[in-house]
N, C-alpha and C positions, 0 to 999 in steps of 0.2 A: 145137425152139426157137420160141418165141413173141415176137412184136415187137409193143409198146404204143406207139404212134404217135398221140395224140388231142388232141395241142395244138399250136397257130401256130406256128409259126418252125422248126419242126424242116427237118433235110435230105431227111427222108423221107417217107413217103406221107402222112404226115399234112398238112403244109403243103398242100399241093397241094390235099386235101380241104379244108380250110379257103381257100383261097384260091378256089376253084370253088364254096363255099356246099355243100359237102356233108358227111358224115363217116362211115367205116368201122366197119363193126360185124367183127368179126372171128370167127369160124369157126375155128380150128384155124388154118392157116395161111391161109386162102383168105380174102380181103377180101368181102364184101357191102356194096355201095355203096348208101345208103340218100338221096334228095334233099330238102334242107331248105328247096326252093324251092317256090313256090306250082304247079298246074298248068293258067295260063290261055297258058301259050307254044306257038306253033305246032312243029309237028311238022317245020319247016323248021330253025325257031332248034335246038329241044333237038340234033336231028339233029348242028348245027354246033357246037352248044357240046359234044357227045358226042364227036365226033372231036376238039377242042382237049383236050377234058381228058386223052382216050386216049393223046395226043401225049404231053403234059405226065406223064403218070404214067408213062409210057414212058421217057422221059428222068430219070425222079427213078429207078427202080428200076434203072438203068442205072447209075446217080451210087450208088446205096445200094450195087450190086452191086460198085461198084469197092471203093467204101470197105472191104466188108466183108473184100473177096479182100486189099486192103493190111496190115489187120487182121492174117488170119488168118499173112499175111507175118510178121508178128512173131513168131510165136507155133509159125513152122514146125519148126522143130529140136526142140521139145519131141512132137511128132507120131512119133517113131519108135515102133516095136515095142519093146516092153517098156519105156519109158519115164517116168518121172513128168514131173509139165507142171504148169499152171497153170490156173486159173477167172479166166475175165474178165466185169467190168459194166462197161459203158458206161452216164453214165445221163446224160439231160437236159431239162431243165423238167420235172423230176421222176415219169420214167420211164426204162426200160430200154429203150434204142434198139439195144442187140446187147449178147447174152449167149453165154458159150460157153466148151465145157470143152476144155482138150488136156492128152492126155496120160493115167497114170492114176492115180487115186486109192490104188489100195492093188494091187500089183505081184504079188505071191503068187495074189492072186483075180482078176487081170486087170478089177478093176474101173474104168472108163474114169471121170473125174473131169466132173463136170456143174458147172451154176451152182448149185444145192442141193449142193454137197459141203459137208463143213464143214471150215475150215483151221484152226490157231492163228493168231493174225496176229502174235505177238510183242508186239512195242512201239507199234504202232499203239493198240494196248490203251489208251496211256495217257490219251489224251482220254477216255476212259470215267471213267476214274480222276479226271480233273480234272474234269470233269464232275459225278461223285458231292460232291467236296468243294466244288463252286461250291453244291449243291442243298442242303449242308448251309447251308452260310455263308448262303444265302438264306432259311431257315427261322430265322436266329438263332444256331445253335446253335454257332459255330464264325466266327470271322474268320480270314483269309490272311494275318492281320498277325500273327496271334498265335504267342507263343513255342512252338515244337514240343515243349519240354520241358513245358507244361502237361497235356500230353497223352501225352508217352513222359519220364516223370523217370526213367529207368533210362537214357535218352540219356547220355553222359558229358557232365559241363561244359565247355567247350572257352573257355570267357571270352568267348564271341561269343552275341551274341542269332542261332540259325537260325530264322528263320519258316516259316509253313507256305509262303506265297510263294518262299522261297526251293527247297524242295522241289519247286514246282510245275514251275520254271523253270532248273532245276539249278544253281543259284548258291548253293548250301548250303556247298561246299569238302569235303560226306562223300564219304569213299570207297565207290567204287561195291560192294559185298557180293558181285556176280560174282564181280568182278576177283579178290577176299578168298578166294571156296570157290577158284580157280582156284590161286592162291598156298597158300592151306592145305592142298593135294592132296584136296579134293574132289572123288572123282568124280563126272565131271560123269552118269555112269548110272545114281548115285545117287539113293533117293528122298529128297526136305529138304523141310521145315518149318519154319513161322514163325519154330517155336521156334530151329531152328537158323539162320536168318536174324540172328534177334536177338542170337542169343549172341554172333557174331563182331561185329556191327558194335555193341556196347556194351562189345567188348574194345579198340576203335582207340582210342591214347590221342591223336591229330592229325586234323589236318583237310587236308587238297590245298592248302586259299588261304584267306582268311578270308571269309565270306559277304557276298556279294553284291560282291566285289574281282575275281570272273572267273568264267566260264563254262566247265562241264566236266560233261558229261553223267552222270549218274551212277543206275545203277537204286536203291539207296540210298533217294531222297527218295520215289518213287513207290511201293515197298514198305513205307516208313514210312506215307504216308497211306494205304493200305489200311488199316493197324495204326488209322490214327486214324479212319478212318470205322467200324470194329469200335467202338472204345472211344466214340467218341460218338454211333452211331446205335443200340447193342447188336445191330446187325445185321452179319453177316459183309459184306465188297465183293459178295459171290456174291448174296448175299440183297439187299442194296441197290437193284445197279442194275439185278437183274431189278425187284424193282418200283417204281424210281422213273423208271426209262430204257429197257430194255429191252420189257418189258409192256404200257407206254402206247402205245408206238412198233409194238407187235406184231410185234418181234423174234424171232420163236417158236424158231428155232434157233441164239438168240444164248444164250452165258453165260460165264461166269467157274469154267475149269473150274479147282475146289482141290481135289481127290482125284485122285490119277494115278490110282485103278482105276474111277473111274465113267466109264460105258457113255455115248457122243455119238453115235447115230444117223449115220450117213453122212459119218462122221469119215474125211478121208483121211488115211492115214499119210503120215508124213516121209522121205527118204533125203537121202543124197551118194552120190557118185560116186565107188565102190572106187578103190584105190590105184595100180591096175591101167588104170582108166579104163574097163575092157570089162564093167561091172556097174554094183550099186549096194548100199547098205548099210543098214539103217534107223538113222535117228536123229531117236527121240522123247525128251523130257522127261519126267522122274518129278517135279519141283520142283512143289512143291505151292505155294509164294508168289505172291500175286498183287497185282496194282496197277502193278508195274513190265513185266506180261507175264498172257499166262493165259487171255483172251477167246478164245473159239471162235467161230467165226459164218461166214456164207455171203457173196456176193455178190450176194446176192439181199435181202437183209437190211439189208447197208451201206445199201442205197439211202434206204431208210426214215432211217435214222438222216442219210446225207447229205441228206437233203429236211428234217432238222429245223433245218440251217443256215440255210432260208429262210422254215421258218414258223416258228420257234419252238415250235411243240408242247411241248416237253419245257424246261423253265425259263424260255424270254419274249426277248424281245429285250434285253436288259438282261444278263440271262446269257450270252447268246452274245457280245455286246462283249466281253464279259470275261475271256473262257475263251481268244478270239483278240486281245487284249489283248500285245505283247509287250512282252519284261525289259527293264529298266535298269540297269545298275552304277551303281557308287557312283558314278564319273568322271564317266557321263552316257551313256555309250559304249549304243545300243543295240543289242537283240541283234533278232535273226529269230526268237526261239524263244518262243512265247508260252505255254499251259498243255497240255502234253501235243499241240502243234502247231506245226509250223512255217510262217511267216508269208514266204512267200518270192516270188520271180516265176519265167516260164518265157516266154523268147521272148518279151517283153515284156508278158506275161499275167500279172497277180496270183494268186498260186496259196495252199492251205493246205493242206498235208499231214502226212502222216506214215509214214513207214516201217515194217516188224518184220522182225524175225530173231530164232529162236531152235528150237535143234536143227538138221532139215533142213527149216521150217517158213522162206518171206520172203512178204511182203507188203507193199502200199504201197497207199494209198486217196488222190487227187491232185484236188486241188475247182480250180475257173476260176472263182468265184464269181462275178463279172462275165459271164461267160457261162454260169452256171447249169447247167454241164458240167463232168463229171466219170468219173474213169476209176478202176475196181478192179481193182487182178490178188494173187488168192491161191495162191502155191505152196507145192509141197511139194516141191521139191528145191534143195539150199543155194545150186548156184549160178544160180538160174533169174534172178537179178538183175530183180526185176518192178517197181522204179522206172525203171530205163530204157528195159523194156518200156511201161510207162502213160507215159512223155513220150511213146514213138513211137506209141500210140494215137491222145497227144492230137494228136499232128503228123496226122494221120490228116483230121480232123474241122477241128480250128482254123487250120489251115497257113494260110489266106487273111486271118487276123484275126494274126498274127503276125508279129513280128519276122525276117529271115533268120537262121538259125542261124548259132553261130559255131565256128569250128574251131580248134582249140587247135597253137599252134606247135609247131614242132619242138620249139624252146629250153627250151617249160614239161614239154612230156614226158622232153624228155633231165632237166631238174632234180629233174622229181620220182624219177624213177632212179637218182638217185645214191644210192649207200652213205657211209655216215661210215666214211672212210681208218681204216684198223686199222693200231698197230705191230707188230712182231715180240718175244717175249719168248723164251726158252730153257726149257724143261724144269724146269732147275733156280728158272726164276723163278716158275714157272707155279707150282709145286709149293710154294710160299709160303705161298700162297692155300689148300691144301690144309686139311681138316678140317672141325669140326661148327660149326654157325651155328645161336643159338638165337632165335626170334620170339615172344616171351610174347605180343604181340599176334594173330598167325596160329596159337599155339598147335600150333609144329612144326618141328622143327629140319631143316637142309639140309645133309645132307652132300655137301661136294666133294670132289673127285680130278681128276686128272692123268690121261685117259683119251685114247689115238690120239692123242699128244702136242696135245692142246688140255684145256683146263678145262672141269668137266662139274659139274649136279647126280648123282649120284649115286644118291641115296635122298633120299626125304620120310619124317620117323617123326615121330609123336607124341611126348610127356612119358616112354607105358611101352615104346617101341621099335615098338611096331605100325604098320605102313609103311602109307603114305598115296600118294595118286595122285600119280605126279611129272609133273607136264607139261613139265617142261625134260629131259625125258632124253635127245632128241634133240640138245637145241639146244648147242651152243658159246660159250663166255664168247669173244669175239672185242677183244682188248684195243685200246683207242681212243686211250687217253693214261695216262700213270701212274696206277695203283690205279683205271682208271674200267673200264668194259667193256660192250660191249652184246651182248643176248640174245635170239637168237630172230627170225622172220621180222618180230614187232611194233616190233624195235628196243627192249627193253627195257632199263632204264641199270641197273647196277649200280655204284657208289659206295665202294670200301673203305679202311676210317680205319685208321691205324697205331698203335701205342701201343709205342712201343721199337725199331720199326722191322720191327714184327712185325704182320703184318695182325692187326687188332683183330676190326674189325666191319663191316658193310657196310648200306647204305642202298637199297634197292630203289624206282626207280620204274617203277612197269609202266599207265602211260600213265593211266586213269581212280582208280587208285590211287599214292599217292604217298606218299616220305619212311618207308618203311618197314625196321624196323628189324631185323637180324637180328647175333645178338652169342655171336662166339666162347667156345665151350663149353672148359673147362679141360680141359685131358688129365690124363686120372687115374693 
């Protein structure tokens, strides 16, 4: 481990150097004190000012040592034997003040995970992405105002002008294209492509809300503007912002992986945590789309790129207003979410972050902008939850610049726990509901049945009967209220309309997608 310590204010050896008029050259881990002071002082003074500063550094690596030991506290349960873990950056005034790996990167080869590994970070990804499309808009070549259909007219009409803003900032109303392959029995161990991106979301004939009426995260707008930095830069995302962001920045193990078989250098694998709990399982992405997700990169890396939040390097100070610029609805109502970032506080500290998740792949990269500190954790196992780990870093370090923490009532954790009351139906009613449900738009019909006296998907089949991934086959239609029902640990609604007194058809919302429509197939 290496620690960069060469500027004022820091908590660690550097302050102190700087505060005594001297400054550390470092050696591997051993400091060499070099003096930036003249040498006409008696050999009484230096003597005295030698034992002060000896004190003084004494007490700082004392203060660094607790810190670090609090640190690695968070980070302890990811330390077992055979384990995957996480990579941590700490950085500030734009260095790496403690780095460090737990856990390990790829479990087969007992490779232990460092601050060089390389993670996916998910959705963190998407400031890259908004990023790319500020650098066009800056060139000319492209406004945020402009209709997305200038750019994707295969989009379906919907009667609403969507902007590329509106994409930026998820206030589009499109259905998120996860949610979509999840609903169309895509497996998700599937390898996809653009191509099959596009296809489903230019089958939705609706929208969730009409644009810019509400906020609803949606991967959707951010794999479209990948599609539109393609079409207006004639460069792929991958090619982009290697060289308009990554490059300049000397990101050297950053990219935008779109080929699930090209080769990442010191790539850690993904897992969860077998069914069993006493294991682990791998879970990587073959999904070749990117903008919405797909950046590979290190902790070592991030830093560069978080240091361009205060120089500007990479598009000026003008671009970065903008990029952390956050939404507005029509009402006036704003939001916290600004271009592939969120603009939020912590402990009464202004914060800008962002999260990822995808596969057994989380991360979270957490700026203090105002304190010029900031924390990375990249994991690679689902549930390593590495935003709550990077607040308790930052509690670490800022706790004396901070708000007292607040603890959350009984009252709001009993409310978030409740379930929506289910009634009782009979067999014979259950069985109503029975039969085939067609989706032109998911392109896949849903057969139900009467299965361990509750209602079940059944089977997912395409147009010529060839079965698709069912991800409800688990789950229980758990009835709510007449013809409604909810599904699944997400709480998903389902909706069914009558026609004769005979279930018709039925309306799916599954939270980031909605209003979907699935319509009784005739029995032949």
């Amino acid at each position: 481990m290496t620690l960069l310590r060469t500027w004022c204010g820091s908590l660690a050896i550097g302050a102190l150097a700087c505060a005594a008029g001297a400054t550390f050259i470092f050696a591997g881990d051993q400091p060499q004190q070099t003096s930036l002071r003249g040498s006409g002082q008696s050999a009484a003074v230096k003597s005295k000012h030698g034992e002060q500063d000896q004190d003084a550094a004494g007490k700082s690596n004392g203060n660094q040592q607790r810190q670090e030991a609090a640190v690695d506290e968070v980070f302890q349960d990811l330390t077992a034997a055979g384990s995957p873990g996480c990579a941590l950056g700490v950085y500030r005034g734009g260095q790496i003040i403690y780095e460090k790996g737990y856990g390990l990167a790829n479990i087969e080869e007992n490779v232990a995970i460092s601050p060089k590994s390389v993670f996916d970070i998910g959705s963190t990804s998407k400031q890259f992405t908004a990023s790319s499309i500020l650098l066009l808009e800056k060139e000319g070549k492209l406004s945020v105002e402009d209709d997305v259909h200038k750019y994707i007219p295969e989009l379906p009409d919907y009667g609403k002008k969507i902007t590329i803003l509106n994409l930026l900032n998820h206030t589009s109303g499109l259905r998120d294209y996860l949610t979509l392959f999840d609903i169309a029995g895509v497996n998700v161990d599937s390898v996809t492509t653009d191509e099959d991106a596009m296809a489903l979301i230019t089958r939705q004939k609706g929208l969730n809300f009409a644009p810019s009426s509400e906020y609803l995260y949606s991967n959707t707008g951010f794999f479209l503007l990948s599609v539109i930095v393609q079409r207006v830069s004639g460069k792929t995302l991958r090619e982009f912002a290697a060289e308009n962001i990554f490059s300049p920045l000397q990101m050297t193990h950053t990219q935008y992986r779109d080929d699930h078989r090209s080769l990442v250098p010191e790539r850690a694998m993904a897992y969860d945590e077998n069914e069993k709990k006493d294991g682990f399982t791998l879970n990587v992405s073959y999904f070749e789309q990117t903008g919405d997700g797909a950046v590979h990169t290190t902790v070592e890396d991030l830093l560069k790129w978080d240091e361009n939040f205060y120089s500007g390097q990479v598009g000026g100070k003008i671009f970065l207003a903008e990029l952390q610029e956050t939404a507005k609805l029509n009402d006036g109502k704003k939001l916290n979410y600004a271009k592939g970032l969120v603009v939020s506080d912590y402990r009464g500290l202004r914060t800008v972050s962002h999260g990822g998740s995808w596969g057994g792949y989380r991360a979270q990269l957490l700026r203090f902008p105002d304190q010029h500190f900031s924390v990375a954790t990249l994991c690679n196992l689902g549930s390593a939850d590495p935003s709550r780990r990077a607040s308790q870093v930052a509690d670490v370090y800022l706790n004396s610049v901070m708000k007292p923490k607040t603890v959350k009532s009984a009252e709001e954790d009993d409310e978030r726990k409740k379930e929506t009351a289910t009634i009782s139906l009979t067999r014979d009613q259950l069985a109503a509901y029975a039969g085939d449900y067609w989706s032109e738009e998911m392109g896949v019909s849903y057969r139900l049945a009467v299965r361990d006296g509750a209602l079940k998907v059944v089977a997912v089949q395409d147009k010529s009967g060839i079965p698709r991934a069912n991800s409800f086959a688990k789950d229980e239609f758990r009835p709510t209220a007449t013809d409604v029902f909810t599904v699944g640990e997400e709480g998903l609604s389902v909706k069914f309309k009558r026609d004769g007194g005979t279930p018709s058809e039925f309306e799916l919302d599954a939270g980031r997608s909605t209003g979907i429509v699935f319509r009784r197939a005739k029995e032949k």
